[in-house]
N, C-alpha and C positions, 0 to 999 in steps of 0.2 A: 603413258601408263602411270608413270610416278607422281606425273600432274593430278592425273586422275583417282589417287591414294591421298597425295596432300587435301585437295580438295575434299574428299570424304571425311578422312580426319577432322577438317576445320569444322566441318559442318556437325561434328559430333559436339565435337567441346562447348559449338554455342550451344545445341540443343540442353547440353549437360550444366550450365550456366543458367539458363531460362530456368531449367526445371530448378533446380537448385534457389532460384530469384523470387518463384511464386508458390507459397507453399501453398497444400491444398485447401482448400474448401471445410467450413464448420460452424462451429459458433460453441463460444464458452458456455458450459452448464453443467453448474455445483450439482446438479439433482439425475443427471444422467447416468445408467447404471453401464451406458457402452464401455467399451474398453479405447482406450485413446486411438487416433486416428492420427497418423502422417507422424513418423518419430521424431522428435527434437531432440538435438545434439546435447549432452550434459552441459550444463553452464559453467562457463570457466569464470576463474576465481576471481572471484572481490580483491578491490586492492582496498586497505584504508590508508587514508593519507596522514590521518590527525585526531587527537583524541581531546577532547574539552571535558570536566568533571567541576560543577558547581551545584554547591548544597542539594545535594543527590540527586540531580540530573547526570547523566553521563550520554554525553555525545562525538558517536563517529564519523567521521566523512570520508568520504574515498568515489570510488569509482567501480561501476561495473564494464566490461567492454558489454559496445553494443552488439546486439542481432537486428538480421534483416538490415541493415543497410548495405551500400557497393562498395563503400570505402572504408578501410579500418574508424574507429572511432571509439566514444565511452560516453556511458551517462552517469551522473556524477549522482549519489546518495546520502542521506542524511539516517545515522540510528541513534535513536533518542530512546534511552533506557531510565525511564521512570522508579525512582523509591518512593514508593508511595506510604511508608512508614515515616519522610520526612515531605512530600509532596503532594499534593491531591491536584485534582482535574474541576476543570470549570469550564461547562460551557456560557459562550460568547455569543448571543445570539446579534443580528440586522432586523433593519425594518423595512429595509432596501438592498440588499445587500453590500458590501466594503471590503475597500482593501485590505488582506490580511493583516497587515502592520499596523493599521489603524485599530484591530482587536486585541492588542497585546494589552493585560492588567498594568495598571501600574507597579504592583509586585512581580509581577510572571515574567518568568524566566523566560520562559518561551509560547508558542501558539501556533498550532497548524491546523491546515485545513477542516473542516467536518465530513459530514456524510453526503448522502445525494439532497439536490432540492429545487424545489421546480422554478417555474420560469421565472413567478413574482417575489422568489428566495425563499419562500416557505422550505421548511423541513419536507421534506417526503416520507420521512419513517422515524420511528418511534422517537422519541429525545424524553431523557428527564435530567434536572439540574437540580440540589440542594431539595432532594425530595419532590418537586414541582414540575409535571407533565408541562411537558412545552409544545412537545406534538401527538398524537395517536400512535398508536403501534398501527404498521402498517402488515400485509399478509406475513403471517408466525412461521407458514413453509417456506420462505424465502430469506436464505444467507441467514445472517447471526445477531448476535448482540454482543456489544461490550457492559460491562455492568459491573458498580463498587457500590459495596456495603456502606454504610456509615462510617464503622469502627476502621481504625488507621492500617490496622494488623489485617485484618479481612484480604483471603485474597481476591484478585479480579476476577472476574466470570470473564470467558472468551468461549462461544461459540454457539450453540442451537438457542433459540429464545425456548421455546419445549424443555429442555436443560434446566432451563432459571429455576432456583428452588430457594431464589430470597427474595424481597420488596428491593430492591435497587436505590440508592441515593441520587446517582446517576447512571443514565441508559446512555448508548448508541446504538440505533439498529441501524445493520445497513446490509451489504450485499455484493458479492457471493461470499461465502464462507470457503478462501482458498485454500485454507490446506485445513482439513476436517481432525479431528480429536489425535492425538497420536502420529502427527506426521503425516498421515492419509490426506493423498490426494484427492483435492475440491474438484477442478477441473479433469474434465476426462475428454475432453474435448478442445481444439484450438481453429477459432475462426479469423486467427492471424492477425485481429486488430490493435493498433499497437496506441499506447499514451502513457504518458505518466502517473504512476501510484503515489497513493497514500495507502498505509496498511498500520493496523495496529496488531499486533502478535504477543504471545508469550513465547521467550527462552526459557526455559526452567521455568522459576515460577516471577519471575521478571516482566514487567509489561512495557513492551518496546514499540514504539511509533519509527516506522520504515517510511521515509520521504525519496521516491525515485523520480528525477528532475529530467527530462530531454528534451527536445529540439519540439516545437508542434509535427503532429504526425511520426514521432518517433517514441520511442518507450518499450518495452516489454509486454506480449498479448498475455494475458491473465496466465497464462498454461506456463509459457517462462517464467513468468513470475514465481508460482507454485514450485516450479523446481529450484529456482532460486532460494528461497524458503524456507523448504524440505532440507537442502543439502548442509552437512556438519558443516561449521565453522573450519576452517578457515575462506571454504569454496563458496559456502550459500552461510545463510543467516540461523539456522536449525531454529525455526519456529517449530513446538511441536503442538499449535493451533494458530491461524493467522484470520483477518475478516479484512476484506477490502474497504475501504472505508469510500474514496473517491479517485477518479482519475481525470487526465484530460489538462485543461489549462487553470483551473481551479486546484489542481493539486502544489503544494509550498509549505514552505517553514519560516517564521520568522522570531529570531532571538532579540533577549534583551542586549543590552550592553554590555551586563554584566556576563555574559555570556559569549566567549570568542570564537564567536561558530560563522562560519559560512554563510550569508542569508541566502534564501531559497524563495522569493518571492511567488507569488502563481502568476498567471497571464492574465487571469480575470478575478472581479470580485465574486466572491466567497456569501452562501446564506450565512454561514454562523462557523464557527471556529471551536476546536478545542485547547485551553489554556494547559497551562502546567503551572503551578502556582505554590509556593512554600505554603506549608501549615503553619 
């Protein structure tokens, strides 16, 4: 009989193991009005390891623990806080696509990855650089834009392209818009696929490039990310609007020299790149 108690027992804990190893079934979408499905555990806190500050760049590095994997672990992150009162933005376009480190400006500070783009590196959605359309807007219901005025003082547009209510100097559209106006959760849904982000957010009125780095096949599914995001400082990053920009093996960061940051390379080459570049 007591064999026969052990035995039940074990058999519970795997079952309780499995379930626990395969969350359920879904698929990320910003446009869904459901209410989330399968609960995820609050994300536990960011650690930052290290802070770099050159000519109004400010850069963090640290680590998040990881989800979904068997064994403890972490993925390591990049937060790149832009003054764009002493800094502006340049996109870096390919003709074939390139290693990110080969799109660093000769002045820029730094460079990370761009948006989505299709096979032969074209852009896939909207792009403008120094006033000059470099791609089409692609569908206006889907995820967001990033968007700067001319004027240095201007702040950044972050979120719905329907929202835009100026001529942009430069665009990025891309997609999904993860965490919507005010903190509001993008995703409402999690189809548990996981890789590495690029996100561009605002803190306040601050605009921050989020570089999250792991293993292929590992990373945060959009929906962790999103709470990740949402959550106050010191736990999450309190974006209170964020747009995904890329993920996967094409997601990285790559500094100057004069910059003592961590390089963040991607696994693959890159269509085009966003700079960060002194005024």
């Amino acid at each position: 009989m007591q064999a026969a108690r052990l035995l039940l027992v074990g058999l519970g804990l795997v079952g309780l193991a499995c379930a626990r190893r395969h969350p359920p079934p879904g698929r990320d979408d910003a446009n869904s009005s459901e209410p989330a499905r399968g609960a995820v555990a609050p994300p536990q806190a960011r650690t930052v390891t290290s802070t770099v500050e050159v000519d109004g760049l400010r850069v963090q590095m640290g680590v998040l623990p990881a989800t979904g994997t068997q064994t403890p672990s972490v993925w390591g992150f990049s937060d790149l806080a832009v003054d764009l009162q002493r800094l502006r933005l340049e996109i870096v376009p390919t003709h074939a696509g390139a290693p990110l480190a080969s799109l660093l400006p000769a002045r820029g500070l730094a460079v990370i990855n761009g948006g989505y783009f299709e096979a032969d590196f074209r852009p896939s959605t909207w792009l403008k650089n120094g006033g000059v359309q470099l791609s089409p807007q692609a569908d206006p219901s889907k995820g967001g834009v990033l968007a700067l005025g001319p004027a240095k003082d201007a702040q950044p547009y972050l979120g719905a392209l329907a929202g835009l209510r100026f001529e942009p100097e430069l665009a990025v559209q891309s997609f999904p818009l993860i965490v919507e106006p005010d903190f509001k959760q993008g995703i409402r849904r999690d189809d548990g696929r996981r890789a590495a982000r690029t996100v561009a957010c605002l803190i306040d009125d601050t605009l921050h490039f989020l570089v999250i780095t792991a293993p292929r096949g590992e990373g945060p599914t959009l929906f962790e990310m999103a709470d990740w995001l949402r959550q106050p400082e010191p736990r999450g990053f309190h974006c209170r609007v964020a747009l995904n920009l890329d993920g996967g093996p094409s997601t990285g960061v790559w500094f100057s020299p004069r910059v003592a940051a961590r390089q963040r390379p991607p696994l693959a080459n890159v269509g085009y790149a966003i700079a960060i570049v002194p005024r």
